[in-house]
C-alpha positions as CSV (number, residue, x, y, z in Angstrom):
1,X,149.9,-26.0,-10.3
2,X,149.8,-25.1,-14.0
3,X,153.2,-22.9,-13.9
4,X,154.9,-25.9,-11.7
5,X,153.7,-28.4,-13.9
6,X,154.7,-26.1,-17.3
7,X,158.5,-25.3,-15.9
8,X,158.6,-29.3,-14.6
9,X,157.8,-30.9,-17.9
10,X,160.4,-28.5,-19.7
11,X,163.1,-30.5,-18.1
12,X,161.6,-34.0,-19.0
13,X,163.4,-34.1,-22.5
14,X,166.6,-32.9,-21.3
15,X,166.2,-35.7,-19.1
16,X,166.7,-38.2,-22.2
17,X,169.8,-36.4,-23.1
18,X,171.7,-38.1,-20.4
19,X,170.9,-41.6,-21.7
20,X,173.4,-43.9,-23.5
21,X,173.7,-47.4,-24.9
22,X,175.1,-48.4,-21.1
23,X,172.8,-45.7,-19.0
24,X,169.3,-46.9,-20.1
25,X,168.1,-45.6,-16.3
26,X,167.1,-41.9,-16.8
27,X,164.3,-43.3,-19.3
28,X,162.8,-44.9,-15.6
29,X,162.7,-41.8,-13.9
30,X,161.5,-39.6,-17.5
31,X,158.4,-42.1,-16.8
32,X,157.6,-41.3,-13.4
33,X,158.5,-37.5,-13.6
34,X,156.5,-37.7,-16.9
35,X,153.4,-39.2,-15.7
36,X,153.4,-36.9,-12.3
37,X,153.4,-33.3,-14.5
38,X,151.7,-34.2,-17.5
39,X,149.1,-35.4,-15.1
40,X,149.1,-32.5,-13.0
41,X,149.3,-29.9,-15.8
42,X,146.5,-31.4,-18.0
43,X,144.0,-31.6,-14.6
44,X,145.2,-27.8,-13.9
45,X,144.6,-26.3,-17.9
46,X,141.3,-28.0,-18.0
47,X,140.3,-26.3,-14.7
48,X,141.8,-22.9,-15.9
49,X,139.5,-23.3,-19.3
50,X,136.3,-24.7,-17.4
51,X,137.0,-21.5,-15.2
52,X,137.6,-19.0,-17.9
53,X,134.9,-20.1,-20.8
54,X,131.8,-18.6,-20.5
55,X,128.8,-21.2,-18.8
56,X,126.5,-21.0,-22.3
57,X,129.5,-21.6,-24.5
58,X,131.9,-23.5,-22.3
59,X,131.5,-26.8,-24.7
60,X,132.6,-25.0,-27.7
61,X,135.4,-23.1,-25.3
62,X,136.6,-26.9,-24.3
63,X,136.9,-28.2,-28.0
64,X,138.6,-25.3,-29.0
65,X,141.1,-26.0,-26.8
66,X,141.3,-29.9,-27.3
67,X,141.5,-28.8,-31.5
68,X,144.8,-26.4,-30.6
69,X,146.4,-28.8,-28.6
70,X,146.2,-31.3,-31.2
71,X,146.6,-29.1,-33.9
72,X,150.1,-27.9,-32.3
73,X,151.3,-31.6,-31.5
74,X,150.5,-32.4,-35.0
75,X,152.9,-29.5,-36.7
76,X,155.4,-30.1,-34.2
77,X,156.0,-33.8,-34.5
78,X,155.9,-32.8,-38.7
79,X,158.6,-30.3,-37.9
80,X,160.4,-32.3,-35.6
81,X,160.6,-35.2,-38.0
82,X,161.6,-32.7,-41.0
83,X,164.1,-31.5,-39.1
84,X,165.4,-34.8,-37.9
85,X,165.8,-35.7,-41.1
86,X,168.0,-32.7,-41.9
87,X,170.2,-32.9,-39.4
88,X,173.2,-34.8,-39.0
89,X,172.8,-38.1,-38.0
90,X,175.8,-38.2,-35.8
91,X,178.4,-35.6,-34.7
92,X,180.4,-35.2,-31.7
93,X,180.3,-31.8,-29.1
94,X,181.9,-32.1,-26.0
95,X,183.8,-35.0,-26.2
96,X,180.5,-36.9,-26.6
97,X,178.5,-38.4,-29.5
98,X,175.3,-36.9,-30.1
99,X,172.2,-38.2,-32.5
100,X,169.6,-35.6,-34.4
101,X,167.1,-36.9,-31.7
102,X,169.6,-35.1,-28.9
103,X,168.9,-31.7,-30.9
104,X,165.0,-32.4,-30.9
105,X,165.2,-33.2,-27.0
106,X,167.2,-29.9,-26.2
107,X,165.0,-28.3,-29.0
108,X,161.6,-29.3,-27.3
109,X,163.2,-28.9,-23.7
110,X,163.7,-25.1,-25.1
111,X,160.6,-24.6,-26.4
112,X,158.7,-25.9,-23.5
113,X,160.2,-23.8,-21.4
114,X,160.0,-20.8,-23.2
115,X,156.1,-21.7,-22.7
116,X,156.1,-22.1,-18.8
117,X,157.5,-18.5,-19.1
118,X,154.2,-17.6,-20.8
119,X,152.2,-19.6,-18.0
120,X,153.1,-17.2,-15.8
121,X,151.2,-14.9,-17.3
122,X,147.8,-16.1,-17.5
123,X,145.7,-14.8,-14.8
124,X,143.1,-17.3,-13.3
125,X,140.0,-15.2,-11.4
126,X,138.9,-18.0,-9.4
127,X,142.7,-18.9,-8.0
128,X,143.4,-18.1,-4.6
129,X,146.4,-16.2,-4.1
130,X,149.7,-16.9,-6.4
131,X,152.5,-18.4,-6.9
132,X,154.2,-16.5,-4.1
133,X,151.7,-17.1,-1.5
134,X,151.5,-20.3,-2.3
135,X,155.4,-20.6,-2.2
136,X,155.8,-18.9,1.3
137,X,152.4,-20.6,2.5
138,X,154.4,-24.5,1.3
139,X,157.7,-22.9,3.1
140,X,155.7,-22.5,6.2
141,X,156.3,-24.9,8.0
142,X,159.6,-26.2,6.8
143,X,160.6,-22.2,8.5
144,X,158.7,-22.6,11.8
145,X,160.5,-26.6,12.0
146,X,163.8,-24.9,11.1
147,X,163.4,-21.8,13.6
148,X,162.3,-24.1,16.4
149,X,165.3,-26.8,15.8
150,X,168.2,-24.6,14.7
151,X,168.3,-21.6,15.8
152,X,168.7,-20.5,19.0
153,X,166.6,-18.6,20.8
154,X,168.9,-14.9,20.9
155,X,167.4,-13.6,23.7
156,X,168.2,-16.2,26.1
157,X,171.6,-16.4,25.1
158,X,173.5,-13.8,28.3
159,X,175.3,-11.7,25.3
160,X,172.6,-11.1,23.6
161,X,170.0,-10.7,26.5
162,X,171.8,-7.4,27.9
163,X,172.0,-5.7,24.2
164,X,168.6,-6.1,24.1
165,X,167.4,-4.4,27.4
């Protein structure tokens, strides 16, 4: 849950790069794919750090990691504003007009996912599976509907039937 929450929310700022003046409705959906993976990633990095701190410590373990989140959302909105500031305010790639807050979006969407990337790489003890059993186990079903609509049964088809014998 915590590496398809991490690569989700990597694409929520690029999402505010397709907003204009006129297209105000990508900031509805942002909301509602915003709410969904934030949600689901902060219930999923709590569980991994309840699951890796040690039971005498795990208080200190959880404030640690509340202090570094915080922490890094504090130098990052300094450096984002900083480099807002330094940027031009408007300039035009592509045929369309961009805003310093465009190159903080595509910035952030960057960074983020550079840090699902490093999601994948944590190791969780108590997880059953991964993310490729849990990948073929959700495809399950969606192949067994598929097999048993779409395609045909080879063996009863004559051709087939006599190549097989």
């Amino acid at each position: 849950m915590l590496i398809c929450c991490s690569f989700g929310i990597s694409v929520v700022p690029a999402i505010w790069l397709l907003t204009s003046p006129d297209r105000l409705w990508p900031i509805a959906m942002e909301a509602v794919v915003s709410g969904f993976l934030w949600g689901g990633h902060g219930i999923a990095a709590l569980d991994l750090t309840i699951g890796l701190a040690p039971r005498t410590g795990r208080p200190f373990y959880l404030a640690v990691f509340a202090t570094a989140g915080g922490i890094g959302f504090g130098v990052a909105s300094v450096l984002a504003g900083q480099l807002a500031t330094f940027a031009p305010a408007h300039f035009v790639l592509g045929g369309h007009e961009w805003t310093s807050i465009h190159i903080l979006f595509f910035l952030s969407a960057l960074g983020r996912l550079a840090s699902a990337g490093l999601a994948v790489r944590l190791h969780d003890p108590g997880a059953r599976g991964g993310v490729p059993e849990l990948m073929r186990s959700l495809s399950a079903p969606v192949r067994a509907a598929l097999a048993d609509s779409f395609v045909p049964d080879l063996v009863r088809i004559p051709a087939f039937a006599r190549r097989q014998r």
